[in-house]
C-alpha positions as CSV (number, residue, x, y, z in Angstrom):
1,X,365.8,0.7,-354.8
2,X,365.0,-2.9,-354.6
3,X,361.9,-3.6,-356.6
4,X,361.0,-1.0,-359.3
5,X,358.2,-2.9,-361.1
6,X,355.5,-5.4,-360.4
7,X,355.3,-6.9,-363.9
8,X,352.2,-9.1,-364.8
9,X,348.7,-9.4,-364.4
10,X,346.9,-7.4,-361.2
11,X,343.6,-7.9,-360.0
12,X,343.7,-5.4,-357.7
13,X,346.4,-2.6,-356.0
14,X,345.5,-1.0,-352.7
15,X,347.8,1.8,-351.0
16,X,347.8,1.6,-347.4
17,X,350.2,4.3,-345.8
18,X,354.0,3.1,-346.8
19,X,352.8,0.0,-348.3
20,X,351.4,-0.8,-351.6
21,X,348.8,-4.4,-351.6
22,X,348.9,-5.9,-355.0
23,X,346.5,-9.0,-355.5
24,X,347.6,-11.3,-358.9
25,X,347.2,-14.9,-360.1
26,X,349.8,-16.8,-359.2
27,X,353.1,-16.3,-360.9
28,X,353.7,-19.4,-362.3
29,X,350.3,-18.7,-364.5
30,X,350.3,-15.0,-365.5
31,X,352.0,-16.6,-368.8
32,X,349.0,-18.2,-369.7
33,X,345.6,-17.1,-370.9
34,X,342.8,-17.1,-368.7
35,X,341.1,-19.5,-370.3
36,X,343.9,-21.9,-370.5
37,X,344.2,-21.9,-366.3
38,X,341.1,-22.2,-366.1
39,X,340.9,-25.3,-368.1
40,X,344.2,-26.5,-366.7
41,X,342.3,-26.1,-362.8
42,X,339.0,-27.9,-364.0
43,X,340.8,-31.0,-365.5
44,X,343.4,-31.3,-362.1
45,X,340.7,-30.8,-359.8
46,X,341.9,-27.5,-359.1
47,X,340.4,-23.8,-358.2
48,X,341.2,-21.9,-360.6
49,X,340.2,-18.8,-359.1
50,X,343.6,-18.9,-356.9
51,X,344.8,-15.5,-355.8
52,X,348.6,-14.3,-354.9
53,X,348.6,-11.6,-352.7
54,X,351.7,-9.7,-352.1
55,X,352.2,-6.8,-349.6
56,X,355.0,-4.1,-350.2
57,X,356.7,-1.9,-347.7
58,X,357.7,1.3,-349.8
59,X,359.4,2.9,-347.3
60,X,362.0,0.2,-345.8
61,X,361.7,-1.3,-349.9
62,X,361.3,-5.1,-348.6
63,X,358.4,-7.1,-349.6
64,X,356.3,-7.5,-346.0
65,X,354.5,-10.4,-346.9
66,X,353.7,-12.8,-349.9
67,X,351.1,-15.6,-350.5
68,X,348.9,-17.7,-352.0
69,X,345.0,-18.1,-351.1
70,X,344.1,-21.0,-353.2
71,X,340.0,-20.0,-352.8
72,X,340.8,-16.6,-354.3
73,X,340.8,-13.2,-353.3
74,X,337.1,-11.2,-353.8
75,X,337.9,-7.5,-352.1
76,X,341.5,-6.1,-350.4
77,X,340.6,-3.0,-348.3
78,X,342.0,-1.3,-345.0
79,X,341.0,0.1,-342.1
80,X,341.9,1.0,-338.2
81,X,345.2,1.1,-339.5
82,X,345.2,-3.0,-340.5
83,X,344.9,-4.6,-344.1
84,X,342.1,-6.9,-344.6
85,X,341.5,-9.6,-347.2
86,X,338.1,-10.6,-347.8
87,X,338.3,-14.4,-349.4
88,X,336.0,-15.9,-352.3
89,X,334.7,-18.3,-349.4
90,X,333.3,-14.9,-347.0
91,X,336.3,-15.8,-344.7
92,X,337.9,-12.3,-343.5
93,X,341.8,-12.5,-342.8
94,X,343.5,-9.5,-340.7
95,X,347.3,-8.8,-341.4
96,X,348.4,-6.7,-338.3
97,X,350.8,-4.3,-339.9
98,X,354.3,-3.5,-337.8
99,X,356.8,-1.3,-338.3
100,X,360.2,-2.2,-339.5
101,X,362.2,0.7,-339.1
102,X,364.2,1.6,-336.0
103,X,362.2,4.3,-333.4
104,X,363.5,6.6,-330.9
């Protein structure tokens, strides 16, 4: 198997058919208190309500997508067979899912 844990911090997790939606700060913060980011954000200017989103294919065990919405995540949710990611801003993004396996 090639991933067997998602350590850290989740937000949120959301199973849509072979893949697994797991929405986290970033990584290079989950070793930090909240508060600390958040005070870190404030005094560069920053947002510190940053979310990493991070889409896994169970079946095929690759990681289908990874990134970083720097306005934050608010609600991950699927339906008509796509995954949806509502932003902190009311911006709605569609990720198109295809299939990575070979078909007859």
């Amino acid at each position: 198997m090639l991933f067997r844990s998602f350590s850290g911090y989740k937000s949120s997790i959301l199973a849509h058919h072979n893949y697994v939606v797991v929405v986290s700060p970033p990584t290079m913060t989950t070793a930090i208190s909240s508060a600390t980011r958040n005070l870190v954000a404030a005094s560069a200017g920053g947002d510190s309500d940053s979310s990493k989103v991070t889409v896994f294919d169970m079946e095929n065990k690759v990681i289908g997508y990874t990134g970083v919405f720097t306005v934050g995540v608010k609600e991950v949710f699927s339906e008509w067979g796509n995954i949806y990611i509502l932003t902190n801003d009311g911006q709605v993004r569609l990720y198109i899912l295809s299939c990575f396996s070979v078909c007859p």
